[in-house]
C-alpha positions in Angstrom: -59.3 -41.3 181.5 -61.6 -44.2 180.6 -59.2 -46.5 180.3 -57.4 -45.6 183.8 -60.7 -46.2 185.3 -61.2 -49.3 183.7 -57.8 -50.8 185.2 -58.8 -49.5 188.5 -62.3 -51.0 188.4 -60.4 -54.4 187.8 -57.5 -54.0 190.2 -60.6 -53.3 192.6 -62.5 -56.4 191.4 -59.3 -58.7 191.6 -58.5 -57.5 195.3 -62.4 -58.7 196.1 -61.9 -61.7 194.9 -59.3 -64.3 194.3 -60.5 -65.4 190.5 -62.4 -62.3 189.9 -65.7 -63.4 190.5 -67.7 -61.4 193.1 -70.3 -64.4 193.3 -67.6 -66.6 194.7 -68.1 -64.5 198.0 -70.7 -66.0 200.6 -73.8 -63.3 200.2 -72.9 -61.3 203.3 -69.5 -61.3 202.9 -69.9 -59.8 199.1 -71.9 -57.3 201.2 -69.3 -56.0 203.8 -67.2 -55.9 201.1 -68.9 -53.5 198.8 -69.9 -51.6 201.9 -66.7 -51.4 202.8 -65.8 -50.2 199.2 -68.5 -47.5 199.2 -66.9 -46.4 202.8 -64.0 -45.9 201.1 -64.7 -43.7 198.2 -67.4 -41.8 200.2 -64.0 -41.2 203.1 -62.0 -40.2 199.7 -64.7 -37.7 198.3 -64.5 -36.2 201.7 -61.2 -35.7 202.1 -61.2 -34.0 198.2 -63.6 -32.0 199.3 -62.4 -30.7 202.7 -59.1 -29.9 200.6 -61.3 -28.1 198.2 -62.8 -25.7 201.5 -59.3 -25.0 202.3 -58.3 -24.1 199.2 -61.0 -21.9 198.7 -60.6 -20.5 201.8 -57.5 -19.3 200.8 -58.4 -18.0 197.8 -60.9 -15.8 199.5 -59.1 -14.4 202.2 -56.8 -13.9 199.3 -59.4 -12.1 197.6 -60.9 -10.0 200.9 -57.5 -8.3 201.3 -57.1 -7.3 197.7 -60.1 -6.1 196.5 -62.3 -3.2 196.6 -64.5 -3.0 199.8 -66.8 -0.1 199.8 -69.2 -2.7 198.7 -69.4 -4.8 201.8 -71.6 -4.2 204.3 -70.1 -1.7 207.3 -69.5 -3.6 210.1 -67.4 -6.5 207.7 -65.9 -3.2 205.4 -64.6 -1.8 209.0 -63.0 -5.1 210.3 -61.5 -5.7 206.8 -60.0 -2.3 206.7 -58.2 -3.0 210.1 -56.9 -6.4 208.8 -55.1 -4.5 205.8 -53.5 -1.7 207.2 -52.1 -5.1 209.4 -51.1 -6.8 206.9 -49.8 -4.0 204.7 -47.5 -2.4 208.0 -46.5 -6.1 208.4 -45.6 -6.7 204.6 -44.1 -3.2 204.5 -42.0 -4.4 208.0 -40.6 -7.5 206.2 -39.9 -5.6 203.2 -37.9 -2.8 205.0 -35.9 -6.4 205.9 -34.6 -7.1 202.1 -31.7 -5.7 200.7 -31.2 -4.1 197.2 -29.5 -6.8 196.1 -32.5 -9.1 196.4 -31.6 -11.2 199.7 -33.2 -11.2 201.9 -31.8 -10.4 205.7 -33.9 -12.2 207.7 -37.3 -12.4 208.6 -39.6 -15.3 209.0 -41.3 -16.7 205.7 -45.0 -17.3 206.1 -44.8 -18.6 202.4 -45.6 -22.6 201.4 -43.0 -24.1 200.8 -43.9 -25.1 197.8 -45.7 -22.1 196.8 -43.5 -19.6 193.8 -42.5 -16.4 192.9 -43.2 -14.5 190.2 -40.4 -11.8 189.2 -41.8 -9.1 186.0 -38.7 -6.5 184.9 -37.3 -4.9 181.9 -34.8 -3.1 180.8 -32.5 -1.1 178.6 -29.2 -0.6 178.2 -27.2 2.0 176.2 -25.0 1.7 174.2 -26.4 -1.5 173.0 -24.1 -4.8 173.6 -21.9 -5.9 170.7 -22.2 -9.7 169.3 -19.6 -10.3 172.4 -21.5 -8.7 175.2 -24.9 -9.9 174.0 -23.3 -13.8 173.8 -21.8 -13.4 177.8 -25.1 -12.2 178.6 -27.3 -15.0 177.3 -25.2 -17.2 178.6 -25.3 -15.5 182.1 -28.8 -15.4 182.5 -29.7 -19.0 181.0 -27.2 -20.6 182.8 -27.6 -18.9 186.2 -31.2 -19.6 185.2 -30.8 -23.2 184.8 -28.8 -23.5 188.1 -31.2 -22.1 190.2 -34.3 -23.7 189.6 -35.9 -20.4 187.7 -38.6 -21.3 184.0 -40.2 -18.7 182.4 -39.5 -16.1 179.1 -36.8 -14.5 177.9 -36.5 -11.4 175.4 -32.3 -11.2 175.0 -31.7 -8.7 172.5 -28.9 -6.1 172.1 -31.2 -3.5 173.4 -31.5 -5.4 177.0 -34.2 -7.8 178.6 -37.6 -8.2 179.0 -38.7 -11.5 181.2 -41.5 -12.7 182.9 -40.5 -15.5 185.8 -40.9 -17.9 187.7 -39.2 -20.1 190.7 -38.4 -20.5 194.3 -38.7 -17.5 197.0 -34.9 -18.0 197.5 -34.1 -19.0 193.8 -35.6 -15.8 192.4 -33.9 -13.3 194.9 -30.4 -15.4 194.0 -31.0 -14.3 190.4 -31.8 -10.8 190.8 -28.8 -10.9 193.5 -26.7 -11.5 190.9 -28.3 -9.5 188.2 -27.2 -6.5 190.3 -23.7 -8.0 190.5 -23.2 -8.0 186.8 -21.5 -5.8 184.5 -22.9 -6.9 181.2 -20.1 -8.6 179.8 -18.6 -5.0 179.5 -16.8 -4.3 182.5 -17.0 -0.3 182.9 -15.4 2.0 185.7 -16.7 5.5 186.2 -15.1 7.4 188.7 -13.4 4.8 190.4 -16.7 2.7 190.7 -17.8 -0.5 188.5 -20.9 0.2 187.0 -23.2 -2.4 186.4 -25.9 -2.9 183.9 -28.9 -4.0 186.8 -27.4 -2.1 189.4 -30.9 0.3 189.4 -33.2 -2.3 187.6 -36.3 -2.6 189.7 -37.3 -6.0 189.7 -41.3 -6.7 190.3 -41.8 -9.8 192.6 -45.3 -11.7 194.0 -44.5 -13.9 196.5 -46.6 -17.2 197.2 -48.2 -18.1 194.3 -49.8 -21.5 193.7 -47.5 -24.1 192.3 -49.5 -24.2 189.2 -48.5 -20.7 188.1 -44.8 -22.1 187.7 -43.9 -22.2 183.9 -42.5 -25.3 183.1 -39.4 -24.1 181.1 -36.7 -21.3 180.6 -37.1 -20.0 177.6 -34.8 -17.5 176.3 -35.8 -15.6 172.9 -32.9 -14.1 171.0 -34.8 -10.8 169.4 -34.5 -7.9 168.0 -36.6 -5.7 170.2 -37.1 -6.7 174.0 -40.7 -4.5 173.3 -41.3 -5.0 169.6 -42.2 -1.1 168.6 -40.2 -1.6 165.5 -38.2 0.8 166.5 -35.0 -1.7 166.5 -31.0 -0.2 166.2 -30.6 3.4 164.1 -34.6 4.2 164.9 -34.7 3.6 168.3 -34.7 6.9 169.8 -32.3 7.3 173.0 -34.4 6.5 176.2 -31.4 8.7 178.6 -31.8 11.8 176.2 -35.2 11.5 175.4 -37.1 9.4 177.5 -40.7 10.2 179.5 -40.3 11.8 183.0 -41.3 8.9 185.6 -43.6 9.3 188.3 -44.3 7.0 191.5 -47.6 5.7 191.4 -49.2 8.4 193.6 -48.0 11.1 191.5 -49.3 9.5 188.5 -52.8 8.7 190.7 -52.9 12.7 191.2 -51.7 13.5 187.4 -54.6 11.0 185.9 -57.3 13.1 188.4 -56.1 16.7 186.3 -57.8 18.4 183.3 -55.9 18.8 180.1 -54.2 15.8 180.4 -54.7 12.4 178.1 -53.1 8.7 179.1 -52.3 7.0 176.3 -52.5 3.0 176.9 -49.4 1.6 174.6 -50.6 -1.9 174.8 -52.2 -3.6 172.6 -56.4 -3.3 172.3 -57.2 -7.0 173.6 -55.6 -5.9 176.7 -56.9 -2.6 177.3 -60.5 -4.3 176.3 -60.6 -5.9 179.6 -59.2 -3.3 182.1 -57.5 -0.1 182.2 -57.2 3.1 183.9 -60.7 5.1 184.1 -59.8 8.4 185.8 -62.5 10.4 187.3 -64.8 13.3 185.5 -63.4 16.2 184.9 -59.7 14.5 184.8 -57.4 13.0 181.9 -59.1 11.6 179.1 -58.0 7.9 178.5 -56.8 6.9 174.9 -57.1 3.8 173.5 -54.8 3.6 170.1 -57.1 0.5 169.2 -53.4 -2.0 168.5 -53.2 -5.6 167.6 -49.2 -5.2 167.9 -46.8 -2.8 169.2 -45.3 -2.6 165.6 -48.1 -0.3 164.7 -47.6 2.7 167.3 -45.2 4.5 165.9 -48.0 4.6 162.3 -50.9 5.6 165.3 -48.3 8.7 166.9 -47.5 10.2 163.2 -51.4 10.6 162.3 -53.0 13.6 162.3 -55.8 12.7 164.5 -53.6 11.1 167.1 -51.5 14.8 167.3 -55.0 16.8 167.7 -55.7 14.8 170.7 -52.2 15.2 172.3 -52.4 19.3 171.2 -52.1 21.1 174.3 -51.9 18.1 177.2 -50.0 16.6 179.2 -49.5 12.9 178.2 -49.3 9.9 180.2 -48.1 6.5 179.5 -47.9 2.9 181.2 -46.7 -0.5 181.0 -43.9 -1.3 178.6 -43.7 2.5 177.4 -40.2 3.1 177.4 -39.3 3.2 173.8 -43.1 4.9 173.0 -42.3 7.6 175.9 -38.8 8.6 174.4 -40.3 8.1 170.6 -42.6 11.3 171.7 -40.3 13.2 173.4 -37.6 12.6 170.2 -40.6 14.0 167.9 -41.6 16.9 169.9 -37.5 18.1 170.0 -37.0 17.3 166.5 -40.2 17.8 164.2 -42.2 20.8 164.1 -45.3 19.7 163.0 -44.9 17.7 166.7 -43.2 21.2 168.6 -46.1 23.1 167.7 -48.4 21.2 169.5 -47.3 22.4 172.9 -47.5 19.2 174.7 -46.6 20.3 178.4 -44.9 17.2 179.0 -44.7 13.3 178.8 -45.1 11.3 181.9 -44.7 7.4 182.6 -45.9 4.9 185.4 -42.2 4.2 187.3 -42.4 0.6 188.4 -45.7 -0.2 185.8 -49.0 -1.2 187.1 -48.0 -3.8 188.9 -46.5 -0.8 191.3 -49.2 1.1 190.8 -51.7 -1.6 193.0 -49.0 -2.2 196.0 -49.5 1.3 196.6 -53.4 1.2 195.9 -54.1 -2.1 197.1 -57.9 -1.6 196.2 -57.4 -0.9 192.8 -57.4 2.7 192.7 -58.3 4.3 189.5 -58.2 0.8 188.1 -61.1 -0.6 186.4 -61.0 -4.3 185.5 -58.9 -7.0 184.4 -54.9 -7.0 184.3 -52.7 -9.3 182.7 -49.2 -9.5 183.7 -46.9 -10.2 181.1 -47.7 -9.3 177.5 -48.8 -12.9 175.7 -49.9 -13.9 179.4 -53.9 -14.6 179.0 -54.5 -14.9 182.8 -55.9 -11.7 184.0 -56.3 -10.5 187.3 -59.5 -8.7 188.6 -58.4 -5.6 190.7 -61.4 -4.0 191.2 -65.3 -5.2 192.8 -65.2 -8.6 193.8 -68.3 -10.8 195.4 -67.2 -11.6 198.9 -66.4 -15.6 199.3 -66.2 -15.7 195.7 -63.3 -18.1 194.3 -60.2 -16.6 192.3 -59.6 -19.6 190.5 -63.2 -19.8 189.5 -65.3 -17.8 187.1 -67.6 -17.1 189.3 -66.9 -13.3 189.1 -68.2 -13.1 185.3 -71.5 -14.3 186.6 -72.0 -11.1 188.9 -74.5 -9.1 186.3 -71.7 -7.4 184.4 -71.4 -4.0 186.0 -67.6 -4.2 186.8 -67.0 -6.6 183.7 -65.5 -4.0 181.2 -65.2 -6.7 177.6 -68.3 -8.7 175.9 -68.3 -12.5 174.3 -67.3 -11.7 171.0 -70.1 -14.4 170.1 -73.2 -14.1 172.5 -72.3 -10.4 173.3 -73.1 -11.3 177.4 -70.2 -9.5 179.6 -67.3 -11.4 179.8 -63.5 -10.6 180.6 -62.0 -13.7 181.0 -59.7 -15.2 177.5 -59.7 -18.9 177.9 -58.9 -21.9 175.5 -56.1 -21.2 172.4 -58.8 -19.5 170.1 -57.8 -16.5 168.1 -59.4 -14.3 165.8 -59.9 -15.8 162.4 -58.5 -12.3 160.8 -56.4 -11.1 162.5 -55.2 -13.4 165.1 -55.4 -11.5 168.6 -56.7 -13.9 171.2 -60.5 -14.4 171.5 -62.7 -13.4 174.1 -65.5 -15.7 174.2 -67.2 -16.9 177.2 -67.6 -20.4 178.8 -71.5 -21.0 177.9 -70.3 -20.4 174.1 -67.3 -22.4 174.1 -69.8 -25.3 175.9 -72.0 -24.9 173.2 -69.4 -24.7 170.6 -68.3 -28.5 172.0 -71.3 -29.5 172.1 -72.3 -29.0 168.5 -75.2 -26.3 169.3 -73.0 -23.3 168.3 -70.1 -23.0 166.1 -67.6 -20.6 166.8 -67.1 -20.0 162.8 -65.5 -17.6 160.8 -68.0 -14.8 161.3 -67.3 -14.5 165.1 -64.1 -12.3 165.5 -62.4 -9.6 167.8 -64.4 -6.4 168.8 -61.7 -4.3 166.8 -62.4 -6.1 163.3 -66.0 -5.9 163.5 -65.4 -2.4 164.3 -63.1 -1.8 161.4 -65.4 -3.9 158.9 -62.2 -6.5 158.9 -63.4 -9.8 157.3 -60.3 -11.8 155.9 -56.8 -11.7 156.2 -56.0 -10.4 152.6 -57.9 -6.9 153.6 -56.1 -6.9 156.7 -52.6 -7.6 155.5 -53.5 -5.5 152.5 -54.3 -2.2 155.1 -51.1 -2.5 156.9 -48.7 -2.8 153.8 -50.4 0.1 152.6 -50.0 2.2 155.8 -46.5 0.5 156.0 -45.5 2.0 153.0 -46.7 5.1 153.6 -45.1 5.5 157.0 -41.7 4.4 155.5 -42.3 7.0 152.9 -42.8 9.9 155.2 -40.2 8.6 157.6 -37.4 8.8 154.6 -38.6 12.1 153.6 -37.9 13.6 156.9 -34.7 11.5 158.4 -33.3 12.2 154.3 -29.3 10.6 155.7 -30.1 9.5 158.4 -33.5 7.0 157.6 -32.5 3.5 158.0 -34.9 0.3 156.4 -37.3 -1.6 158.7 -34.6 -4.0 158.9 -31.8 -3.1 160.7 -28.4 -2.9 159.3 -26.8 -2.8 162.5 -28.5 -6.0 163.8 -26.7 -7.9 161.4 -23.5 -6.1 161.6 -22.6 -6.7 164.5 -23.2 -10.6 164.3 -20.1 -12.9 164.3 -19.6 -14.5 160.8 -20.4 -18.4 161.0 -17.7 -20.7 160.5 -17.3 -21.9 156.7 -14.7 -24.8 156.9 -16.0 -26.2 153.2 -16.0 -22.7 152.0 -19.2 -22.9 150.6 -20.7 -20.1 149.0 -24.3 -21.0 148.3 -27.2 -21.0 150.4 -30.7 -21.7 151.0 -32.8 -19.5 152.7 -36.5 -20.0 154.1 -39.3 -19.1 155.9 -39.6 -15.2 154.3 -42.0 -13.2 154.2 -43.9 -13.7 151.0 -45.2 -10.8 150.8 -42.8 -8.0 151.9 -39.5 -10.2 151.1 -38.0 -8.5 147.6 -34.4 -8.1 146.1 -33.9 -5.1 147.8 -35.3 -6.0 150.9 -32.9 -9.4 150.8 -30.0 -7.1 149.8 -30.4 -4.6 152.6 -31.1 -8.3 154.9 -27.9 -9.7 154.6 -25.8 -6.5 154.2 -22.7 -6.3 154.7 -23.1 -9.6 153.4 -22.5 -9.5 149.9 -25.0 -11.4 146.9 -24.8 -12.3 143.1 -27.5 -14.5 142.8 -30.8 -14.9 143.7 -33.2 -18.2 142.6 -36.4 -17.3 144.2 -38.6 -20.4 144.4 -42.4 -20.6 143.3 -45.5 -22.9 144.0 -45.6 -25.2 141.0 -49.7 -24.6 140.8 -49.7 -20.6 141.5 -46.6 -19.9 140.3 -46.2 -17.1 143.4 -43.1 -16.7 145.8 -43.5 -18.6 149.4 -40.8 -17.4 151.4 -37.6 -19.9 149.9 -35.1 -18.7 148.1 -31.3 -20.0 147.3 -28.8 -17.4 147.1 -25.3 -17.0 145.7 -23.0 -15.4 147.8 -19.6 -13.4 146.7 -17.4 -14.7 148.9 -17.1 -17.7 151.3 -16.5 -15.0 153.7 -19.8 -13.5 152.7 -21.6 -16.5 152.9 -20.5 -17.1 156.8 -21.5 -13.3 157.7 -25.3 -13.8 156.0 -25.1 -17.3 158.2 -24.9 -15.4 160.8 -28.7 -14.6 160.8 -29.8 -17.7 161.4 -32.9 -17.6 163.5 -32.9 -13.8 163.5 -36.6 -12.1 162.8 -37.0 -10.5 159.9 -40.3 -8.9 159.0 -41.5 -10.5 161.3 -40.6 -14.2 160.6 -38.1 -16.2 161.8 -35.4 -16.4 158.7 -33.8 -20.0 158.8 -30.5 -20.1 156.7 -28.3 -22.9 156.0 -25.1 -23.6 153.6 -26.5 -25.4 150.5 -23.9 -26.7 148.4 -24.7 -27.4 144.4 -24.8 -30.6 142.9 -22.1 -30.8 140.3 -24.6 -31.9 137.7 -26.8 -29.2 138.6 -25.8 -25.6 136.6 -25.5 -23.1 139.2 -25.5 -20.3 139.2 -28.5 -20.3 137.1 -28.3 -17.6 134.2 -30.7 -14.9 134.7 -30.6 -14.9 138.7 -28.0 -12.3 138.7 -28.8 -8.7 140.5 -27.9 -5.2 140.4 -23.9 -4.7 141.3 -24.9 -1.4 142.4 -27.4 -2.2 144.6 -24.9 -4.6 146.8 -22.1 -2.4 147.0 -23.7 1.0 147.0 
């Protein structure tokens, strides 16, 4: 910073010279001295740069053995060729060294020591955890977290765990060591053997990643969903009875090369904008369901359009396609409009993509960009790469575009690369706009308004966030609709009853019965929605609160509970998401001049205990 500079530029000045006058120095001494000075920051710039070579020197050898080399030139394709099988007989060797718990038995690191790990896994259990199980295992994995040294996310939900990690070489295969070990807080013996939730969990690690990469924290989310399909307690379908066959990655490479086969890419369209499988001619047919959120696939798998494409294929799925895998399957054994489609069978990725490029180092049928972790911007570029060019650098999106698979969403010049925090105006997905526009947008010769937004809402003529919100309550409700007109008993609300069932009631020593509730969703949040919220919670009351100037409902509301006992159960929710938004709830307690409950909040008996 300026000012940093400015101290330094003193400091310097005061070391010259005893009252901080350089004329006090004879002429040639004053001389030597700034010579001397000029020596040293010239010596310093070298050294910064020499660091710099190395580092990019990594990078590129980095680069060299993971990208796609029919494009070098034969004699360099022929020695690079040799260099991988090396390296991949050598990683394979070291490999064949590490145990299933994680640790490893020996073997000589060639890792940094300061470089990290990256560890990508998730997984489901069934049945669910109770409130018990699901508290021993947040505390198990935050606190074993905590000890050794690991930051990154954390879905916890009753459904399993979704994270994305960070940490030591050691510290990370500790964790997953005693992942395995664990017994999910439920203790379970089959046939004389303890089962254990993680015992087959195949945990995703990069070794010797820049220190950089690290995430600075452990966060751990307490959700519903660990993938958020909406598809949360009585509508998720069972993944053991219905879920997708899985294929090892060279199955799946040989089922994406056959006809009458379509791949259906579950995650959302930002990230499928930017890479994605592009199978050769004459073989499966690639399927973009065009998503902002993974909320809206199970709308895109009941239209009509969607089932004409899947009518007589084979299907393939990848990356985070669990749930969507045994959602299909559960259709086509229980609906007929979905049976009579003769699908020929549903197939997943085993391992994910991540899997899928050990095994085809070069990218494979891989085209593009791939991020990681869902949420995770940084992308990495699996297929043509210039030779010497620098990972870290964008020097890749200045190649002429034939490889580069998304456009700047202001300039339209090829670009695959999300930087900075912008999002679309309407709809919120991140941006993709490239570095020339964003310079520009700085420096006051562009602006990166209103009118520039994501591919898919120019596409769909999307130009506020009323129309937007408006389209998906609309589709919403429709869905919902046909959904209860078809599960009849069995439908259960977006909101899961069982969610807040199995939460432990709050402690209620004042035995308050009045709370206040915020952070709703304005829009979708109604008396029956509220009701079917806090069940088995019971309510009397409800004082919804309005914007003095609008008059409209913001998402606050106090409610009157029927019992003390009622009141600790709906506390219990705290911090839960409901439609979306975090619900924050807290005991309120009236004032005793204040009349409460006020007449006319009441609501429908019938409604709370029918």
């Amino acid at each position: 910073s300026a000012k940093k500079k400015k101290k330094k530029d003193k400091k310097r000045e005061r070391s010259q010279v005893d009252d901080g006058d350089i004329d006090a120095f004879p002429p040639g001494e004053a001389e030597d001295n700034e010579d001397r000075s000029v020596k040293k920051k010239k010596k310093k710039k070298s050294k910064k740069k020499s660091k710099r070579s190395e580092d990019i020197e990594v990078a590129d050898e980095k680069i060299v053995s993971s990208s796609a080399i029919e494009f070098y030139p034969d004699e360099l394709r022929n020695l690079q060729l040799k260099k991988n099988q090396e390296e991949y007989a050598e990683k394979a060797k070291t490999e064949a060294t590490v145990d299933t718990s994680g640790q490893s038995r020996g073997g000589k690191q060639s890792m940094k020591a300061d470089n990290i790990t990256l560890l990508l896994f998730y997984q489901y259990v069934e049945p669910p955890w109770d409130e018990d199980q699901f508290q021993t295992v947040y505390k198990f994995v935050t606190d074993n977290g905590n000890k050794l040294g690991i930051t990154g996310r954390m879905r916890v939900a009753r459904e399993g765990l979704n994270c994305t990690l960070t940490g030591s070489h050691d510290g990370i295969r500790k964790w997953c060591a005693a992942m395995r070990q664990f017994d999910g807080g439920r203790g379970r013996v089959v046939n004389g053997q303890k089962i254990t939730e993680f015992a087959g969990t195949e945990f995703k690690l990069t070794d010797d990643l820049p220190p950089k990469q690290r995430f600075p924290k452990l966060h751990a989310f307490e959700v519903v969903e660990i993938v958020n399909y909406g598809l949360a307690g009585s509508r998720a379908p069972e993944i053991s009875k219905h879920g997708g066959t899985h294929l090892q990655p060279a199955d799946y490479h040989k089922k994406m090369c056959e006809k009458d086969t379509v791949i259906i890419d579950v995650r959302n369209h930002y990230e499928a904008n930017i890479g994605r499988f592009d199978p050769p001619k004459g073989g499966a047919q690639m399927i973009d369901p065009m998503m902002r959120k993974s909320t809206e696939f199970p709308m895109w798998l009941d239209r009509k359009e969607t089932k004409e494409m899947l009518r007589g294929k084979q299907v393939l799925m990848y990356c985070r396609c669990e749930r969507a895998s045994a959602l299909l399957k559960q259709k086509i054994e229980t609906e007929e409009d979905t049976k009579e489609l003769g699908i020929k069978g549903v197939f997943q990725l085993q391992g994910g993509i991540d899997k899928y490029f050990k095994e085809y180092p070069t990218g494979g049928l891989w085209k593009g960009k791939f991020s990681h972790a869902p949420g995770a911007i940084e992308a990495v570029d699996r297929t043509k790469k210039v030779l010497g060019a620098d990972a870290n650098t964008e020097a890749e999106n200045d190649c002429g575009g034939e490889r580069i698979m998304g456009k700047c969403e202001s300039c339209s010049k090829p670009w695959d690369m999300y930087r900075g925090k912008r999002r679309c105006p309407t709809c919120g997905v991140p941006s993709l706009i490239c570095r020339d526009c964003f310079e520009a947008d700085k420096a006051g010769t562009v602006k990166l308004g209103k009118d520039i937004r994501c591919d898919l809402c120019v596409r769909e003529d999307i130009r506020s966030k009323r129309q937007l919100r408006g389209r998906e309550e609309r589709e919403t409700k429709e869905y919902e609709k046909k959904l209860k007109s078809k599960l009849s008993d069995d439908y259960a609300p977006p909101m899961q009853r069982k969610h807040a069932v199995t939460r432990k009631p709050r402690a209620n020593p004042e035995r308050i019965t009045r709370l206040f509730l915020k952070n709703m969703c304005a829009r979708q949040m109604d008396e029956s929605a509220l009701i079917d919220c806090l069940s088995p919670a019971r309510i009397t009351h409800i004082q919804w609160l309005l914007d003095k100037t609008t008059g409209k409902f913001y998402g606050s509301a106090f409610v009157e509970m029927k019992t003390p006992e009622d009141a600790g159960s709906a506390m219990a929710l705290n911090g839960s998401f409901v439609l979306g938004r975090k619900l924050k709830v807290k005991y309120e307690q009236a004032d005793a001049k204040s009349v409460w409950p006020i007449p006319g909040t009441e609501i429908c008996v019938e409604k709370t205990e029918g």
